[in-house]
mmCIF file of the N, C-alpha and C atoms, coordinates in Angstrom:
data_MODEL
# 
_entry.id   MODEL 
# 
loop_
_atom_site.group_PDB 
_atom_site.id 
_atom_site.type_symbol 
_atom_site.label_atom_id 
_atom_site.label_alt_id 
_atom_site.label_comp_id 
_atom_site.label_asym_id 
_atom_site.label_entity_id 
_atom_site.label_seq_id 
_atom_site.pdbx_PDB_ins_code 
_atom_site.Cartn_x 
_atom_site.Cartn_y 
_atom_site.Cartn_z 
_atom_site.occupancy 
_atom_site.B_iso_or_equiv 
_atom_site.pdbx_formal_charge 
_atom_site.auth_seq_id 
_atom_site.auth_comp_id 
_atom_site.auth_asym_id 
_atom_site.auth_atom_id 
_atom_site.pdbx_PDB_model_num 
ATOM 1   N N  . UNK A 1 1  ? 94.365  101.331 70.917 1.00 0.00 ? 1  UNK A N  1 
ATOM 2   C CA . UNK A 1 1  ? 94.614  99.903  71.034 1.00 0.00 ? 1  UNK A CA 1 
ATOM 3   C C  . UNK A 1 1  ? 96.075  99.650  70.673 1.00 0.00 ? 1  UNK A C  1 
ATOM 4   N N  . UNK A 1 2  ? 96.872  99.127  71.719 1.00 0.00 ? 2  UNK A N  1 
ATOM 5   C CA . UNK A 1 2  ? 98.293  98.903  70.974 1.00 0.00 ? 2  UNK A CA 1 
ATOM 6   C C  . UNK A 1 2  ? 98.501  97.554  70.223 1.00 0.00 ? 2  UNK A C  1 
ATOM 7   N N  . UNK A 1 3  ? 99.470  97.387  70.264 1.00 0.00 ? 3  UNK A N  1 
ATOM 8   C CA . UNK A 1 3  ? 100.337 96.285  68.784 1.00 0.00 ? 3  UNK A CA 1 
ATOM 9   C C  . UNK A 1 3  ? 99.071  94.680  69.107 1.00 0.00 ? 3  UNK A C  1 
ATOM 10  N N  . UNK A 1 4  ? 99.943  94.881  70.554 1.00 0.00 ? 4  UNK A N  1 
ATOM 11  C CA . UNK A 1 4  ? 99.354  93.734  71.755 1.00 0.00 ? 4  UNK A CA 1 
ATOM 12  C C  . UNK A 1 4  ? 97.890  93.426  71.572 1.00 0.00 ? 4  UNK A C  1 
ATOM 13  N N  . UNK A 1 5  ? 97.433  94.320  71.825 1.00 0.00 ? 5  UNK A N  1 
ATOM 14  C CA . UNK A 1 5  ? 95.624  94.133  71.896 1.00 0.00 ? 5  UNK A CA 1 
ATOM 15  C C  . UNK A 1 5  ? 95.075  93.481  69.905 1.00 0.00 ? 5  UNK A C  1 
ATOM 16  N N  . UNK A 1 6  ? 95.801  94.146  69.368 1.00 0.00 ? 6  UNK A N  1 
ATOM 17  C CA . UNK A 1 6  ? 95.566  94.038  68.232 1.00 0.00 ? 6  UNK A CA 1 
ATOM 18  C C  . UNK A 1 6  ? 95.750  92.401  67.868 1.00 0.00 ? 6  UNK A C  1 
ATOM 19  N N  . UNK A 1 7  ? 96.913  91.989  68.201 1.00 0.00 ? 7  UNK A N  1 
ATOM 20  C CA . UNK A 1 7  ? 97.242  90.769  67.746 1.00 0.00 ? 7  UNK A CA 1 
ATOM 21  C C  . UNK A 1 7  ? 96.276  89.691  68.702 1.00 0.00 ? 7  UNK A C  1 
ATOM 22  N N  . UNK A 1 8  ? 96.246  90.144  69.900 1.00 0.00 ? 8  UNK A N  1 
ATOM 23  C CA . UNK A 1 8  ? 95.254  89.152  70.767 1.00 0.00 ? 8  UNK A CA 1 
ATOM 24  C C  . UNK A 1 8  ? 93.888  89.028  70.193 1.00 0.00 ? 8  UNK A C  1 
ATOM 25  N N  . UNK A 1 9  ? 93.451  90.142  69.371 1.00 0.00 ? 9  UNK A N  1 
ATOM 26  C CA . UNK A 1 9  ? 92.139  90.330  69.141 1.00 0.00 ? 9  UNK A CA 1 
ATOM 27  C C  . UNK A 1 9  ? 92.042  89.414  68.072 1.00 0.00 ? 9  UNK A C  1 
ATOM 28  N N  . UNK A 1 10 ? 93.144  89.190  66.862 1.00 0.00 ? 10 UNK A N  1 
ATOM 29  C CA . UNK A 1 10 ? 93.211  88.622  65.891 1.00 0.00 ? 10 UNK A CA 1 
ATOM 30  C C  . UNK A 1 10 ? 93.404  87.286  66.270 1.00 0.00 ? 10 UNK A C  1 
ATOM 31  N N  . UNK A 1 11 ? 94.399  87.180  67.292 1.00 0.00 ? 11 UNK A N  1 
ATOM 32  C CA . UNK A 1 11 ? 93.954  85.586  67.266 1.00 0.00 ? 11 UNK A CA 1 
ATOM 33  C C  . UNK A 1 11 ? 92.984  85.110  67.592 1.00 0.00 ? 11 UNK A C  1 
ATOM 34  N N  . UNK A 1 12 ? 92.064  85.665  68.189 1.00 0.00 ? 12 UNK A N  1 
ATOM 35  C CA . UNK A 1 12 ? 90.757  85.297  68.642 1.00 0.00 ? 12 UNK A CA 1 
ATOM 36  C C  . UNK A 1 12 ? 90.256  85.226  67.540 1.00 0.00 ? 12 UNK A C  1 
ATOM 37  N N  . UNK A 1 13 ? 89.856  85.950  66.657 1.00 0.00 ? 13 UNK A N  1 
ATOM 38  C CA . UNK A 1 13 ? 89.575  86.242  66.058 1.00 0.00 ? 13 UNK A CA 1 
ATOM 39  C C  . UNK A 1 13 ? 89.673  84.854  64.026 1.00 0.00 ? 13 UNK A C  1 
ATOM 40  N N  . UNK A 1 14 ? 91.376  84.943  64.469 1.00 0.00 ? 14 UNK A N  1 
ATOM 41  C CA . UNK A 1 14 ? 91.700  83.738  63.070 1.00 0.00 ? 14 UNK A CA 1 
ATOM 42  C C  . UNK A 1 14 ? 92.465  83.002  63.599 1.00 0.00 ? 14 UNK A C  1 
ATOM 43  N N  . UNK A 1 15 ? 92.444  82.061  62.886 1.00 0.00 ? 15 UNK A N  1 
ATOM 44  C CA . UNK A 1 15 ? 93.358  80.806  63.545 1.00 0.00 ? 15 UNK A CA 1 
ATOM 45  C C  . UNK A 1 15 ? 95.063  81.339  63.174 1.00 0.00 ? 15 UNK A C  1 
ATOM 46  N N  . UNK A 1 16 ? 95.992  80.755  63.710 1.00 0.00 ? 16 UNK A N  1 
ATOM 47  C CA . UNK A 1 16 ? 97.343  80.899  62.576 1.00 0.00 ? 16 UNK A CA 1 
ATOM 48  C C  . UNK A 1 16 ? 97.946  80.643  61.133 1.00 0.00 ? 16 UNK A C  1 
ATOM 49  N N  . UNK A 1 17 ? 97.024  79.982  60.653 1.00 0.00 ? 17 UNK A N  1 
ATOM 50  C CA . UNK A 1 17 ? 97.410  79.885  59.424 1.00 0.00 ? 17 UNK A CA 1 
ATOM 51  C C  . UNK A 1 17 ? 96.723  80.924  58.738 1.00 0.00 ? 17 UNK A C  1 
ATOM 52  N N  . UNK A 1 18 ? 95.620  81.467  59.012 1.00 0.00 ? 18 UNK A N  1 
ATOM 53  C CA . UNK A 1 18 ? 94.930  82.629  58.348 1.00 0.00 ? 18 UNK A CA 1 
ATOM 54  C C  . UNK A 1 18 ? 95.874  84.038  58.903 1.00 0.00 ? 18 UNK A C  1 
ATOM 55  N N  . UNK A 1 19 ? 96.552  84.190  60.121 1.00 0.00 ? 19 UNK A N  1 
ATOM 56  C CA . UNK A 1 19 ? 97.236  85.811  60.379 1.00 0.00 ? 19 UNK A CA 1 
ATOM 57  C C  . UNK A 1 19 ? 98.313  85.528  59.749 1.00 0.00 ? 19 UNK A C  1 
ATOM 58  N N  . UNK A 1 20 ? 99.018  84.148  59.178 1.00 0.00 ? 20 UNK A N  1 
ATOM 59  C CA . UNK A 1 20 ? 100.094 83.879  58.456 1.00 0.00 ? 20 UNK A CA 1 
ATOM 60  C C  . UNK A 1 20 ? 99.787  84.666  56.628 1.00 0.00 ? 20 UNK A C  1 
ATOM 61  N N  . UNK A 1 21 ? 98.568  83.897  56.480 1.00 0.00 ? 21 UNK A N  1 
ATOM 62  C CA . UNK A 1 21 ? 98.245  84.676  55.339 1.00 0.00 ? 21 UNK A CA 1 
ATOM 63  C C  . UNK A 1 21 ? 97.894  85.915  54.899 1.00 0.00 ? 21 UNK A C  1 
ATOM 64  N N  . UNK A 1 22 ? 97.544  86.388  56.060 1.00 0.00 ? 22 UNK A N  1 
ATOM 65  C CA . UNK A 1 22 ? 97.238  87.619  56.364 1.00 0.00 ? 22 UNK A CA 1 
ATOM 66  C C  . UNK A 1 22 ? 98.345  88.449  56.068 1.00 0.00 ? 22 UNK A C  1 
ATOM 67  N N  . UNK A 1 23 ? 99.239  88.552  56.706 1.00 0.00 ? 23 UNK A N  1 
ATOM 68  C CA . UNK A 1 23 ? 100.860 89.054  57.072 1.00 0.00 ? 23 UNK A CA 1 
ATOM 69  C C  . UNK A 1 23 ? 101.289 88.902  55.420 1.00 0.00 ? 23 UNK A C  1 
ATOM 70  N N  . UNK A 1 24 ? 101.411 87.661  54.519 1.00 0.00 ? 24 UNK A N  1 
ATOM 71  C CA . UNK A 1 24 ? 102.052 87.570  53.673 1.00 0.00 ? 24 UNK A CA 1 
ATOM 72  C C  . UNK A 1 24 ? 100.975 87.867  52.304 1.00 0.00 ? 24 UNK A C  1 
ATOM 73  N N  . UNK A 1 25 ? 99.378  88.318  52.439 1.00 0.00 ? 25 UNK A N  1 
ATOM 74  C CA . UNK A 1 25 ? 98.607  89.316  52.052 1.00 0.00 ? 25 UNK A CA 1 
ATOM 75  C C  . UNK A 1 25 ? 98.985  90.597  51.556 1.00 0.00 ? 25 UNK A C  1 
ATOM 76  N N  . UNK A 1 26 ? 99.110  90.788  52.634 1.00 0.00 ? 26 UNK A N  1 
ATOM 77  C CA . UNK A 1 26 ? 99.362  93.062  52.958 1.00 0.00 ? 26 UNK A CA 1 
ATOM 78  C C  . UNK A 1 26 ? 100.470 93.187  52.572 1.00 0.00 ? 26 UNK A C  1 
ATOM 79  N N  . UNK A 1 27 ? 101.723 91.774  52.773 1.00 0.00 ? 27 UNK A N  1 
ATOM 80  C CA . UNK A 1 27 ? 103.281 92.014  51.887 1.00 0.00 ? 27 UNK A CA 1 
ATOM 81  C C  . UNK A 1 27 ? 102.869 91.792  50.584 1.00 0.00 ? 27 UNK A C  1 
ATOM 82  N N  . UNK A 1 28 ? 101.819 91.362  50.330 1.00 0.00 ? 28 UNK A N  1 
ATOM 83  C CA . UNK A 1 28 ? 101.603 91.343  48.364 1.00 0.00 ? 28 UNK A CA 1 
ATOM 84  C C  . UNK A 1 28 ? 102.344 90.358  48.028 1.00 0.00 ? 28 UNK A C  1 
ATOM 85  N N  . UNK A 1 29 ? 102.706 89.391  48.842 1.00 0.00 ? 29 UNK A N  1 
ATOM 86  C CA . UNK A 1 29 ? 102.708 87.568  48.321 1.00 0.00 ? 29 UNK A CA 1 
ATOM 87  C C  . UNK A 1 29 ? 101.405 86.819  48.072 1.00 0.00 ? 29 UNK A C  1 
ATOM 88  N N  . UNK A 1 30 ? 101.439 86.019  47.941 1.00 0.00 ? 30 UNK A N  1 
ATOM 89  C CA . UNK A 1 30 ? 100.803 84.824  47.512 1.00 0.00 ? 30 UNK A CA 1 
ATOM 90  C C  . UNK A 1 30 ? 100.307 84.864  46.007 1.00 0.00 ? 30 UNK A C  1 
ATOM 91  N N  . UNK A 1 31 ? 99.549  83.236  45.591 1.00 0.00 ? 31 UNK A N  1 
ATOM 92  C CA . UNK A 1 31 ? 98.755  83.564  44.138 1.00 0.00 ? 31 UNK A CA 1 
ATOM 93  C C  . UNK A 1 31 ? 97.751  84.535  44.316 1.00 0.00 ? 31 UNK A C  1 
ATOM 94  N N  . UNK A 1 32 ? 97.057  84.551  42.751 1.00 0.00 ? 32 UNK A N  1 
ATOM 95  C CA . UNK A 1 32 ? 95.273  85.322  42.934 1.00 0.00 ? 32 UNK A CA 1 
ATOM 96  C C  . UNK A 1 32 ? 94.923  83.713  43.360 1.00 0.00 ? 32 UNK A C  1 
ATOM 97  N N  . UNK A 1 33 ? 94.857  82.659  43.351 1.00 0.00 ? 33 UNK A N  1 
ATOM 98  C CA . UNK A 1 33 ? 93.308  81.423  43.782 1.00 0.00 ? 33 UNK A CA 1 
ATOM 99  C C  . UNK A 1 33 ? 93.975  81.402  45.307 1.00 0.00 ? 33 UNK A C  1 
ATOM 100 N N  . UNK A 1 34 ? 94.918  81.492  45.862 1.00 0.00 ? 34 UNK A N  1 
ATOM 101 C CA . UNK A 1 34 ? 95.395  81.448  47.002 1.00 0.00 ? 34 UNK A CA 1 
ATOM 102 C C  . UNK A 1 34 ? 94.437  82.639  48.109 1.00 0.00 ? 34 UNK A C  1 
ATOM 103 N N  . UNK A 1 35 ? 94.801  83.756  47.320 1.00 0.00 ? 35 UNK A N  1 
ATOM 104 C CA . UNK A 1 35 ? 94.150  84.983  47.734 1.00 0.00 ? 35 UNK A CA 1 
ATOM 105 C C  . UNK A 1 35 ? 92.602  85.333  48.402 1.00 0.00 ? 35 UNK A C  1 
ATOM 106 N N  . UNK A 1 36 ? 92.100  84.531  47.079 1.00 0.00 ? 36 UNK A N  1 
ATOM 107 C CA . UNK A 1 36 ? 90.410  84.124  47.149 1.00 0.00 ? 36 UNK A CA 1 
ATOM 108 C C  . UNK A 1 36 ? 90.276  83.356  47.942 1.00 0.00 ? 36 UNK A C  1 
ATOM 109 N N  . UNK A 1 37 ? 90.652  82.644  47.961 1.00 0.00 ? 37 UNK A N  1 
ATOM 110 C CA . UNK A 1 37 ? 90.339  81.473  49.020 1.00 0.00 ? 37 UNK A CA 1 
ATOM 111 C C  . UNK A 1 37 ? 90.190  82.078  50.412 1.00 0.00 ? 37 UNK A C  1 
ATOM 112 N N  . UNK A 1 38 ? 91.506  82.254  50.577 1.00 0.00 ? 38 UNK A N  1 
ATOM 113 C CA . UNK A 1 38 ? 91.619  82.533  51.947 1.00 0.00 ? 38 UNK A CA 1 
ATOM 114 C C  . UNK A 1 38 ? 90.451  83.534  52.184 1.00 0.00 ? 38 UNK A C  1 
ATOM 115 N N  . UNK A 1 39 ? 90.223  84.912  51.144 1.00 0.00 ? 39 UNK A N  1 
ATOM 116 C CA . UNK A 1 39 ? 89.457  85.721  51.667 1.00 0.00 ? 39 UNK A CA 1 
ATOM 117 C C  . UNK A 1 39 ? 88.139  85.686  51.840 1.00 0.00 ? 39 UNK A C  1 
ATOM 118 N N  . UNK A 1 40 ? 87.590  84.374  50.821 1.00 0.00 ? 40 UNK A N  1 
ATOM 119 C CA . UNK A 1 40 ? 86.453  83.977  51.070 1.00 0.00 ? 40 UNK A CA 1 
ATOM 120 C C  . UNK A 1 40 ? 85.982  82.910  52.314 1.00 0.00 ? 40 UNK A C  1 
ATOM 121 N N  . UNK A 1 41 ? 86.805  82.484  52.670 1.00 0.00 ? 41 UNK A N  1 
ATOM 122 C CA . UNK A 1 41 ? 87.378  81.744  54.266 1.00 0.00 ? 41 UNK A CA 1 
ATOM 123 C C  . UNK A 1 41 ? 87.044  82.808  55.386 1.00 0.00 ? 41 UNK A C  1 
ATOM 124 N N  . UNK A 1 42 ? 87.609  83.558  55.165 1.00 0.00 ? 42 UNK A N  1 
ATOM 125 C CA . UNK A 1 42 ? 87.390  84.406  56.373 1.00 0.00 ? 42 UNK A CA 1 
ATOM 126 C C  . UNK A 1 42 ? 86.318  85.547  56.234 1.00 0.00 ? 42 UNK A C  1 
ATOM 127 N N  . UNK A 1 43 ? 85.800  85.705  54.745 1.00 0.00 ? 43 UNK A N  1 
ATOM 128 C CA . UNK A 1 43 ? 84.610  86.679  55.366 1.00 0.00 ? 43 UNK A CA 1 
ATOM 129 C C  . UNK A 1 43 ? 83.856  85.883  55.375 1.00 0.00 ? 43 UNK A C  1 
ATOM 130 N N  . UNK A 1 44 ? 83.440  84.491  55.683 1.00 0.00 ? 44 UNK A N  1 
ATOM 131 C CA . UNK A 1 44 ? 82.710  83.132  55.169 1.00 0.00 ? 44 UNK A CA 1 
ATOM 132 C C  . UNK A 1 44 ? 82.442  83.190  56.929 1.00 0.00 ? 44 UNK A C  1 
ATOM 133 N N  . UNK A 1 45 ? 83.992  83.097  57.610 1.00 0.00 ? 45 UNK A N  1 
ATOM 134 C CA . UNK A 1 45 ? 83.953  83.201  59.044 1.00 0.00 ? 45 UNK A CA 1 
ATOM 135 C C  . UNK A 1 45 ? 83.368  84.470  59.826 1.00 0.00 ? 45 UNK A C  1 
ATOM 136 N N  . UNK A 1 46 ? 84.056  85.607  59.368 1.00 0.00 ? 46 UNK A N  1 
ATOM 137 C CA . UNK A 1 46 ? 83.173  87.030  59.984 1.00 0.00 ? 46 UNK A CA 1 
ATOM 138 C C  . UNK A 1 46 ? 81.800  87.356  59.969 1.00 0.00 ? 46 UNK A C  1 
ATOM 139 N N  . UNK A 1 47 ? 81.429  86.665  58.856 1.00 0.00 ? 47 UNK A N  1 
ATOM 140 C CA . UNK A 1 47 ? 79.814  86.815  58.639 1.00 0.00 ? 47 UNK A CA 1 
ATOM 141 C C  . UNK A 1 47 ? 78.707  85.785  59.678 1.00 0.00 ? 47 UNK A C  1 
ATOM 142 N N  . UNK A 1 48 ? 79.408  84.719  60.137 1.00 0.00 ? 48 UNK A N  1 
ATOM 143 C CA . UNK A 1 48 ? 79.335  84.328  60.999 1.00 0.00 ? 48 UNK A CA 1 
ATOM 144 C C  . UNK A 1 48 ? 79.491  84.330  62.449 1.00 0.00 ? 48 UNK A C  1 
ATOM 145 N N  . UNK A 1 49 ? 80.151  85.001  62.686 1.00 0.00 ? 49 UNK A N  1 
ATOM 146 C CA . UNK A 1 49 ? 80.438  85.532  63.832 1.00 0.00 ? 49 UNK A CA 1 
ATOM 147 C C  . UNK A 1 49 ? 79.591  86.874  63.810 1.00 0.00 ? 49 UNK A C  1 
ATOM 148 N N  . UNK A 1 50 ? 79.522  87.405  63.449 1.00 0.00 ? 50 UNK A N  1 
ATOM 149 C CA . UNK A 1 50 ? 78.371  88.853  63.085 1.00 0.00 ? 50 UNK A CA 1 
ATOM 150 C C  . UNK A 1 50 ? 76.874  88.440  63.799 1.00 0.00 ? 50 UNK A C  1 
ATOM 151 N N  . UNK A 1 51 ? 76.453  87.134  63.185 1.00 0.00 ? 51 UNK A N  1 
ATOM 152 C CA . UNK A 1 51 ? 75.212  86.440  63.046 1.00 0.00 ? 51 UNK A CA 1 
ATOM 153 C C  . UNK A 1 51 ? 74.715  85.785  64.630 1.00 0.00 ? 51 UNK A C  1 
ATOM 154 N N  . UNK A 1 52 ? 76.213  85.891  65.649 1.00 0.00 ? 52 UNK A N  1 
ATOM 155 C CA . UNK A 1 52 ? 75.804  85.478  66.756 1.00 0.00 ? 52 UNK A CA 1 
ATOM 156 C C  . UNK A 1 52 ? 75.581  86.114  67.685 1.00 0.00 ? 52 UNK A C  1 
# 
């Protein structure tokens, strides 16, 4: 899968403000309640999407 497929998949996948957080995640920015959030946001979303 290249760069391309990857990022298409993700946006499908999260909106932009979540691959924003994402990106500045894996760089080891943000707070810890920032962190949680978001990550409970999105496995809140994946688990949902799983379910369909």
């Amino acid at each position: 899968m290249s760069t391309n497929q990857v990022i298409i998949s993700m946006e499908n996948l999260l909106n932009n403000e979540e691959i924003d957080w994402l990106v500045k995640f894996l760089a080891g920015k943000g707070s810890n309640d920032e962190i949680i959030e978001k990550i409970v946001r999105i496995t809140t979303k994946l688990e949902k999407m799983k379910r369909r």
